[in-house]
C-alpha positions in Angstrom: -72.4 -87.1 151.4 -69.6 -85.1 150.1 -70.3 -83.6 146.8 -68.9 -84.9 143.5 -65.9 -83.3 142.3 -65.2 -83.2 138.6 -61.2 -84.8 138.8 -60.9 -82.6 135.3 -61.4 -79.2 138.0 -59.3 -81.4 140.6 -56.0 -81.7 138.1 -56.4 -78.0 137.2 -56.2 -77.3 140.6 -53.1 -79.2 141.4 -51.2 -77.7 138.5 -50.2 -74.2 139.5 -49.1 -75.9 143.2 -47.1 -78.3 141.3 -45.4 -76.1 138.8 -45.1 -73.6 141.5 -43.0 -77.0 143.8 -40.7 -77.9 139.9 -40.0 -74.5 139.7 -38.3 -73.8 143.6 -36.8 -77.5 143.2 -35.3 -76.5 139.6 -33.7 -72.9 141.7 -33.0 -74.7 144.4 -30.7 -77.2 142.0 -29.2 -74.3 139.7 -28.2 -72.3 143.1 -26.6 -75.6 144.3 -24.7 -76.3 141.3 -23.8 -72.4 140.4 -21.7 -71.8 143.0 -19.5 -69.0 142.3 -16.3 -69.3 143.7 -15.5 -67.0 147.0 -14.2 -63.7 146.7 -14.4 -59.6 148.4 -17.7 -58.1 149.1 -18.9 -55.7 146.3 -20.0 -52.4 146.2 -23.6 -52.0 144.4 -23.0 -50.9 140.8 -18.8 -50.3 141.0 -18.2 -53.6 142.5 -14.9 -54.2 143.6 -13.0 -51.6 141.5 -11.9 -49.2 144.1 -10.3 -51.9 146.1 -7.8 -52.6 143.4 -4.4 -51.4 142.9 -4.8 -50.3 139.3 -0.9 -49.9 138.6 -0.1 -53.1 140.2 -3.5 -54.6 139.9 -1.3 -58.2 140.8 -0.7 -57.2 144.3 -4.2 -57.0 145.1 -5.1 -60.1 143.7 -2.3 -62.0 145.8 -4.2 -60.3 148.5 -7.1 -61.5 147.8 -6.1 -65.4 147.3 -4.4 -65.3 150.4 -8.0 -64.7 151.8 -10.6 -66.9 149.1 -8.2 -69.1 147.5 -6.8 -69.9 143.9 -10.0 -69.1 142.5 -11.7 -65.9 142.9 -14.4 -64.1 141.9 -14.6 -60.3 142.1 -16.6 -57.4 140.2 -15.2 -54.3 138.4 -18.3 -52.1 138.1 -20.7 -54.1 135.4 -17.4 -57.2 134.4 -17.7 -60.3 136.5 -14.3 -61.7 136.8 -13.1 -64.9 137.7 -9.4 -64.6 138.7 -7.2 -67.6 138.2 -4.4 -67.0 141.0 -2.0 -70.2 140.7 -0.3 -72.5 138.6 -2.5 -76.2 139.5 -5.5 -74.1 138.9 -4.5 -72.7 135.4 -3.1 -76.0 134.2 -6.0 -77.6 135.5 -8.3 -74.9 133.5 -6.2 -73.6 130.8 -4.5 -76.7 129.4 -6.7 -79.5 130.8 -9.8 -77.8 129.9 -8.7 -76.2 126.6 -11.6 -76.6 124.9 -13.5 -74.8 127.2 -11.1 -71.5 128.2 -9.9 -70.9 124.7 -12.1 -67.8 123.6 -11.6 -64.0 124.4 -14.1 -62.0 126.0 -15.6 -59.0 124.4 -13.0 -55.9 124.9 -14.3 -52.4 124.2 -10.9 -51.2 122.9 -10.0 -53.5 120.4 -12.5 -52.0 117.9 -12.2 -48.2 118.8 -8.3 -48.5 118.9 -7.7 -50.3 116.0 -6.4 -53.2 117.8 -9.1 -55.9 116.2 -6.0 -56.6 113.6 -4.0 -58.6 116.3 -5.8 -61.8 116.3 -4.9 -62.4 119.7 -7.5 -60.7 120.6 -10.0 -62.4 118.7 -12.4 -64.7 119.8 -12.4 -68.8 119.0 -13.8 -69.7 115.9 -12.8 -70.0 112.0 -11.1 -66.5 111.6 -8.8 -67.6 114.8 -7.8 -71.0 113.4 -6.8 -69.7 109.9 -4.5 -66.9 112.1 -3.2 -69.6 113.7 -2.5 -72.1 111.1 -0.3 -68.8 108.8 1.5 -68.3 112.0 2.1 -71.9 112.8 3.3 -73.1 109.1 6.0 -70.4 110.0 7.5 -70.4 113.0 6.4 -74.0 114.6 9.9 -75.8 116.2 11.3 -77.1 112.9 10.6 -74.1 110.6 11.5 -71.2 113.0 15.6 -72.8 112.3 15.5 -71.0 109.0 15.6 -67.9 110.9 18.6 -68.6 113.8 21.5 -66.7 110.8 19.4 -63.9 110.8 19.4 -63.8 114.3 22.7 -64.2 115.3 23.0 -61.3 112.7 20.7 -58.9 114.6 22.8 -59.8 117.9 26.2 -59.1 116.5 24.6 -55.3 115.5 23.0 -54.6 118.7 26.8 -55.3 120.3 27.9 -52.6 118.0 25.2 -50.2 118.8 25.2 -50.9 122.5 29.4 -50.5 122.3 29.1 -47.5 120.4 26.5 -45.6 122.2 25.9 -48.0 125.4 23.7 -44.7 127.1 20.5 -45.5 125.2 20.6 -49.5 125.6 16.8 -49.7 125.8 16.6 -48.0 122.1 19.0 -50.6 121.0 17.3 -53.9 122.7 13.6 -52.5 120.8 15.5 -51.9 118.0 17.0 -55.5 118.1 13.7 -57.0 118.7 11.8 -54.9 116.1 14.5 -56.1 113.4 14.3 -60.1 114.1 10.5 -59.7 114.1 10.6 -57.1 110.6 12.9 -59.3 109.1 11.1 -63.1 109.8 7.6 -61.6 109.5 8.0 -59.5 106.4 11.2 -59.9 104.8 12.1 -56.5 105.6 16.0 -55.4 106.2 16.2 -53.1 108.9 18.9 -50.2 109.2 20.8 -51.1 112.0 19.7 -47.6 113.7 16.3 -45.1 113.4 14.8 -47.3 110.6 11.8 -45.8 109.5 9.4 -49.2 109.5 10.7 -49.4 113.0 9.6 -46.3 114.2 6.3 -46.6 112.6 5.8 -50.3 115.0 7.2 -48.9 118.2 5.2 -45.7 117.8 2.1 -47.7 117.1 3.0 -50.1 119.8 3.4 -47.2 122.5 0.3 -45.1 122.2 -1.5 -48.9 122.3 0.2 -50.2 125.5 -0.6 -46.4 126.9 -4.6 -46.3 125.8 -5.4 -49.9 125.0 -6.0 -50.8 129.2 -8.2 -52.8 130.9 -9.5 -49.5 132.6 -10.0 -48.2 129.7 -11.7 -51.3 128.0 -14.1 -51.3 131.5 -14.6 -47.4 131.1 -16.0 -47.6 127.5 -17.9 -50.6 128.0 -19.9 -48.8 131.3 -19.8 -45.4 129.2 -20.0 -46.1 125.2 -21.1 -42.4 124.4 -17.4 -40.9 125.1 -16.8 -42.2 121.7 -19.3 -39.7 120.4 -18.4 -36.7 121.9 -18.0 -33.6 120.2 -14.1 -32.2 120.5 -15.1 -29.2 122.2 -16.4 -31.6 124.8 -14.8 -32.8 128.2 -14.4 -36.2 128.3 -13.8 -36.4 124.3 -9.8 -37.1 124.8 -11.2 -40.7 124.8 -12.1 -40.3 121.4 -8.9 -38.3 119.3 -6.6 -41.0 121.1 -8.7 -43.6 120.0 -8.8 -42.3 116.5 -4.6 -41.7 116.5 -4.4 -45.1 117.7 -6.5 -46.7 114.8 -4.3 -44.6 112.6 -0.9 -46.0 113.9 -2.3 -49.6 114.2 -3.7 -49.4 110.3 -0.1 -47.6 109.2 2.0 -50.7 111.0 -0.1 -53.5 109.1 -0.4 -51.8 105.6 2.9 -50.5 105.3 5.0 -53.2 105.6 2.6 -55.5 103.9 2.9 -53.6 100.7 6.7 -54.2 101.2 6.6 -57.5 100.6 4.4 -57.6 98.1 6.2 -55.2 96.3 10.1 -57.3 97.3 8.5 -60.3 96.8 10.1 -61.8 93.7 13.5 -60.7 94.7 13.2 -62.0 98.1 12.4 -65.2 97.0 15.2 -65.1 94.2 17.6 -64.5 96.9 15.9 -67.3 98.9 14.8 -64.7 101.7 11.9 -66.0 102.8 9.5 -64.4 105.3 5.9 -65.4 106.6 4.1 -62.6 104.5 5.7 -63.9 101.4 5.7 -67.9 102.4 1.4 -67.4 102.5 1.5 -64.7 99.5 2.8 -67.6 97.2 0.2 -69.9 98.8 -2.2 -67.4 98.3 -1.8 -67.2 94.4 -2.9 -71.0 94.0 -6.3 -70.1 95.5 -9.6 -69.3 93.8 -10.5 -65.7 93.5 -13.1 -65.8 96.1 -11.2 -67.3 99.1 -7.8 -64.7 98.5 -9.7 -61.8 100.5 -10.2 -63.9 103.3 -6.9 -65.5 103.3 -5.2 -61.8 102.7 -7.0 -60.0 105.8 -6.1 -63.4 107.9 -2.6 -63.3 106.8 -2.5 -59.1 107.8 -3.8 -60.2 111.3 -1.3 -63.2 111.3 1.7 -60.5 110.3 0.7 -57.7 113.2 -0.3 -60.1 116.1 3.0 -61.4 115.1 5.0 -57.7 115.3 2.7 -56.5 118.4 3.3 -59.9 120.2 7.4 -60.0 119.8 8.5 -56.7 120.2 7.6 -55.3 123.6 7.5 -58.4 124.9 11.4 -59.6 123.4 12.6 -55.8 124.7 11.1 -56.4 127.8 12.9 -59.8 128.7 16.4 -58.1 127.5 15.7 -55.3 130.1 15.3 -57.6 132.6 18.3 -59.5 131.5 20.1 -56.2 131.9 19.2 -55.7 135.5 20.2 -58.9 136.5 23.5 -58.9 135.1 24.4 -55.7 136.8 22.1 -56.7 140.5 24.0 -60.0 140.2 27.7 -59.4 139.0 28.9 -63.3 140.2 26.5 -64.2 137.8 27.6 -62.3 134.5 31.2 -63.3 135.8 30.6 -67.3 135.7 28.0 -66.8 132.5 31.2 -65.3 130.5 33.3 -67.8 132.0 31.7 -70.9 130.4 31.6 -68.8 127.5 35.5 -68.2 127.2 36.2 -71.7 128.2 33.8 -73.4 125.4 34.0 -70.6 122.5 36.9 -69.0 123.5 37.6 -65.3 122.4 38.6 -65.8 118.6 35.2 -66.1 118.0 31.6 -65.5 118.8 29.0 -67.7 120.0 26.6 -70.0 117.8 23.7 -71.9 118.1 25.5 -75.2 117.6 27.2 -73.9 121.1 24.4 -74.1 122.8 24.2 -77.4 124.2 27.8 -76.9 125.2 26.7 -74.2 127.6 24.5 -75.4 130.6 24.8 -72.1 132.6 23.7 -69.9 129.8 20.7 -72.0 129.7 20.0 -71.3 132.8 20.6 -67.9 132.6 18.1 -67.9 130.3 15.1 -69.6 132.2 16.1 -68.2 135.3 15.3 -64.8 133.6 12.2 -66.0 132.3 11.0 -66.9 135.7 12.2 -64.1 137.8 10.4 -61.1 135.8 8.0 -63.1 133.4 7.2 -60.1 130.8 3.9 -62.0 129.0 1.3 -59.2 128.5 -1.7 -60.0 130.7 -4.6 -60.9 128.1 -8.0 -62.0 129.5 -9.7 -65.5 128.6 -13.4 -66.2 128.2 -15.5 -69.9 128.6 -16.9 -71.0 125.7 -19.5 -72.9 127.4 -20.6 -73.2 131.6 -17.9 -75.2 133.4 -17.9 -76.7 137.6 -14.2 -76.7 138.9 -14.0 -77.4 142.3 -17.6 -77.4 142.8 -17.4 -73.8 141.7 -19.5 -72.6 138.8 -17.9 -70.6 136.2 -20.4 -69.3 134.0 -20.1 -69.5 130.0 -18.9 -66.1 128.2 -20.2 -65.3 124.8 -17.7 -63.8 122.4 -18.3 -60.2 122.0 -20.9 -59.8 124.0 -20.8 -61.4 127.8 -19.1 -60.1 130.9 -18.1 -63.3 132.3 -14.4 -63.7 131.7 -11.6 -65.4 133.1 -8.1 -63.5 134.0 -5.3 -65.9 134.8 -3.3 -63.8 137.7 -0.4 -66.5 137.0 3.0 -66.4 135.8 2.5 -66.6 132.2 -0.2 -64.2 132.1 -0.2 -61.7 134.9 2.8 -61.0 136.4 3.2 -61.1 140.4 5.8 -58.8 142.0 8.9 -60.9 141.6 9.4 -60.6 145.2 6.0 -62.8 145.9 5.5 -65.3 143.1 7.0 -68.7 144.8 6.8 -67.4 147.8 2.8 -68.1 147.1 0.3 -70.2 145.9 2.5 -73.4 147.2 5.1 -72.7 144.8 8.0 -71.9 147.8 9.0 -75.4 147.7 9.6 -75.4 144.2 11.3 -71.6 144.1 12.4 -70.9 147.1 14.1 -67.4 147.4 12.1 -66.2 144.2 13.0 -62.6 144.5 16.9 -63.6 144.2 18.2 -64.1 140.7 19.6 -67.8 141.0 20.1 -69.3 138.0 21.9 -72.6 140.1 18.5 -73.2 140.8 18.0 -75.1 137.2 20.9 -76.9 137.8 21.5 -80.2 139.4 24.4 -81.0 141.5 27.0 -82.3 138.4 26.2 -79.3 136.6 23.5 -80.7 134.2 20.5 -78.6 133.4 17.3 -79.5 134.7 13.7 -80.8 132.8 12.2 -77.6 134.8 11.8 -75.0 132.1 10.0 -71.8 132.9 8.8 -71.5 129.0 6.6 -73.9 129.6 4.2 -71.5 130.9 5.4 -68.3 130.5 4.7 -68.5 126.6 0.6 -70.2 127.9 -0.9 -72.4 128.5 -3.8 -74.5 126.4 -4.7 -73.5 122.6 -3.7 -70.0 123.0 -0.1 -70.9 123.6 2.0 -68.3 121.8 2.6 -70.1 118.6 6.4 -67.9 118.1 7.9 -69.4 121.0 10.5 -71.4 118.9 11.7 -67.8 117.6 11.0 -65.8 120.6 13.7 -68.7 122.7 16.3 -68.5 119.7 15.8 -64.8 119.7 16.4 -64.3 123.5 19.5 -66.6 123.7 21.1 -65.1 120.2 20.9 -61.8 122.2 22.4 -63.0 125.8 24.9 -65.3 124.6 26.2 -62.1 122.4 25.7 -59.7 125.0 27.8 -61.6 128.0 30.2 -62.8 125.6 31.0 -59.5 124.5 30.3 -56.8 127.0 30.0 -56.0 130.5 27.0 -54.6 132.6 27.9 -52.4 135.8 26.1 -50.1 138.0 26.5 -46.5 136.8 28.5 -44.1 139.5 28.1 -40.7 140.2 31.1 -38.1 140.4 32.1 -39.3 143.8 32.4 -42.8 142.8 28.8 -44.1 144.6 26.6 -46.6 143.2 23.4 -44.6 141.9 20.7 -46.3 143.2 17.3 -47.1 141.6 14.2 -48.9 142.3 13.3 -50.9 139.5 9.3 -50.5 138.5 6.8 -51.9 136.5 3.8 -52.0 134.1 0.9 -54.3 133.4 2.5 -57.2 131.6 5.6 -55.6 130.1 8.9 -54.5 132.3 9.5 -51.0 131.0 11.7 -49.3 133.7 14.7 -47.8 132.5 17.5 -47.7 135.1 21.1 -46.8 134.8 24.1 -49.0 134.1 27.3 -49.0 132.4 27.8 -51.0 129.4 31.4 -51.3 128.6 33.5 -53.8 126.0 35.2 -56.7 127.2 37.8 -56.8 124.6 
């Protein structure tokens, strides 16, 4: 007889096996469905940093999705990074799945550097949405019209600056681009040359684009303490450029907010209206409690709005520039239509512009063939399959799970290799050639393919000044071809002076030589 076992003792018994069986099935699920998408071999604790081309991180990761596909996973020393690498993917992510890739990850500049004011960076919540709404009730398609005199204004002085000392053209296309934004944005007249707002933005702006990196946002996050570092220290350069920076960044958002506080009334009088002083008068009908809100919202509405237009507009006018002097048919048939619609009695308007197909395309064509969007990283706001790949959730502020979109409108590819990729040849063929035919049919008509619709974003982070930024970039080129002509620069025996054209992270800022000269 076998002995009597208590089934109590029996169930007891069975418990650990059985939790023990849940628990390898639950892992064995969770492995199955977090898949991460396919991507280099890291190294232990510095992952995949040393494999990357840090000044033209873009090339590496065409590399790399040649080898794993659109979607990539790499790590640079403690970030995990998913890497968007073409256009399906990020429509499919971005726009599709808005809801889900709309937040920022944690950056460990923003704070140090005094870049927290551009709510750009900012992660997806309340504080973002009231941002966005002050920006949008300004510049969305129908309001951003109020703005196209003062625009055509600003293109008309650039032409006489660029006439009258042609040798420093870049100084004159920031100085355009820093007057639209003063002027729409604050209310603010700028002096056609060396105004002293405008200084204070592009000095601000250029000690940020120089210190405000991703290597340095990865450097501070692995090592926090350089922050603390006495001065005597090695290593504590980290910290005084931090500190100048946050000195810059607070000068360009106070200063020219106290402007139009102070200008307000006139302003208004004179039916001058700007953002800053639109939301100011909105402001006043609040309650006391709410205005402190609404006024740091509306500073980080104003600066996102300054940072986000002027390097960027700049940027787009340089490579303008060097297309009209690598491709001299082009400027030729561009001021062509141009003569034969305006004629030379007068200057071009924005009530031309439908009358003027090829400058259209000009202006896409420049868009897509050096896209100048700063590359800014996304983050998941919750888990997310694609694919059957798992991309994990990224908490504001404090994960290091991120996406980075390595695509047109975020991270720009060597202009050489974007449609030649990622199955875009069919669509671009020749990419590296400046073609604006290409958004032409064959009776001369424009196109519906339009570059801006991704190189201003994609999803809920879509850069809510496009309306201004287009109107801003044709004002300029219209002006420009209609007026002026762009040439290679010669030396003494007559030669072309040859130059390689180079580029940054995000931004075009090579300066090459060219001859701009009067066509009148």
């Amino acid at each position: 007889m076998f002995p009597l076992v208590d089934p109590r003792l029996a169930i007891l018994a069975v418990l650990p096996a059985f939790f023990f069986l849940i628990t390898c099935l639950k892992r064995f699920i969770r492995n199955r469905q977090n898949k991460l998408p396919p991507g280099p071999v890291p190294l232990p604790l510095l992952g995949n940093v040393l494999s990357i081309d840090t000044k033209e991180p873009w090339l590496t990761y065409t590399k790399w999705a040649a080898a794993y596909g659109d979607l990539f996973f790499v790590r640079l020393l403690g970030q995990k990074v998913v890497v968007i690498n073409s256009e399906h993917v990020a429509k499919a992510l971005l726009d599709k799945r808005s809801r889900i890739y709309s937040d920022r990850p944690s950056i460990a500049t923003l704070e140090p550097f005094g870049w927290s004011v551009v709510f750009g960076f900012t992660g997806y919540g309340d504080e973002w949405r009231l941002c966005r709404r002050l920006f949008h009730q300004t510049f969305h398609a129908n309001s951003a019209l109020k703005f196209r005199p003062m625009q055509i204004k600003r293109a008309h002085e650039m032409i006489v600056n660029l006439i009258d000392d042609p040798e420093h053209y870049h100084s004159h296309f920031a100085t355009f681009s820093s007057s639209v934004a003063m002027s729409a944005i604050y209310g603010y007249q700028t002096s056609p040359r060396d105004d002293p707002l405008v200084r204070i933005v592009e000095n601000s702006l250029a000690i940020g684009s120089q210190v405000a990196t991703p290597e340095r946002a990865i450097l501070l996050k692995t090592f926090p303490f350089l922050l603390k570092l006495p001065d005597w220290c090695w290593g504590s350069s980290i910290k005084r450029e931090a500190q100048a920076s946050t000195n810059l960044m607070t000068e360009m958002t106070e200063v020219p907010f106290r402007y139009t506080q102070q200008h307000m009334a006139e302003d208004l009088a004179l039916g001058q209206l700007s953002m800053v002083a639109e939301n100011l008068q909105r402001m006043e009908k609040q309650d006391q409690t709410s205005r402190p809100l609404f006024e740091s919202a509306l500073k980080k509405a104003a600066t996102s709005a300054i940072a986000g237009s002027c390097e960027t507009s700049t940027s787009f006018l340089m490579a303008f520039a060097l297309a009209m002097v690598s491709y001299p048919d082009v400027q030729k048939r561009a001021q062509a239509e141009i003569d034969s619609v305006v004629g030379r009695d007068r200057l071009p308007i924005f009530e031309d512009r439908a009358s003027l197909p090829y400058i259209e395309s000009v202006l896409r064509e420049t868009l897509r063939w050096q896209p100048v969007s700063p590359f800014v990283p996304r983050a998941t706001l919750s888990d997310d399959i694609y694919d059957g790949y798992f991309i994990p959730k990224g908490l504001p502020f404090s994960s290091n799970e991120q996406i980075i979109g390595n695509i047109i409108h975020q991270e720009r590819l060597s202009y050489a290799t974007y449609g030649e990729l990622h199955g875009m040849k069919s669509r671009y063929p020749n990419a590296s050639v400046f073609m604006p035919e290409r958004f032409m049919n064959a009776d001369g008509a424009l196109t519906d393919d339009d570059p801006a619709e991704y190189c201003f974003g994609l999803g809920r982070r879509r850069c809510p000044g496009r309306y201004a930024a287009d109107a801003s970039a044709w004002s300029a080129i219209v002006t420009m071809l209609a007026t002026v002509e762009f040439s290679f620069a010669k030396n003494d025996q007559g030669k072309v002076i040859e130059f390689t054209p180079e580029f940054t992270t995000g931004l075009f800022q090579y300066l090459f030589s060219c001859v701009i000269s009067s066509r009148y």
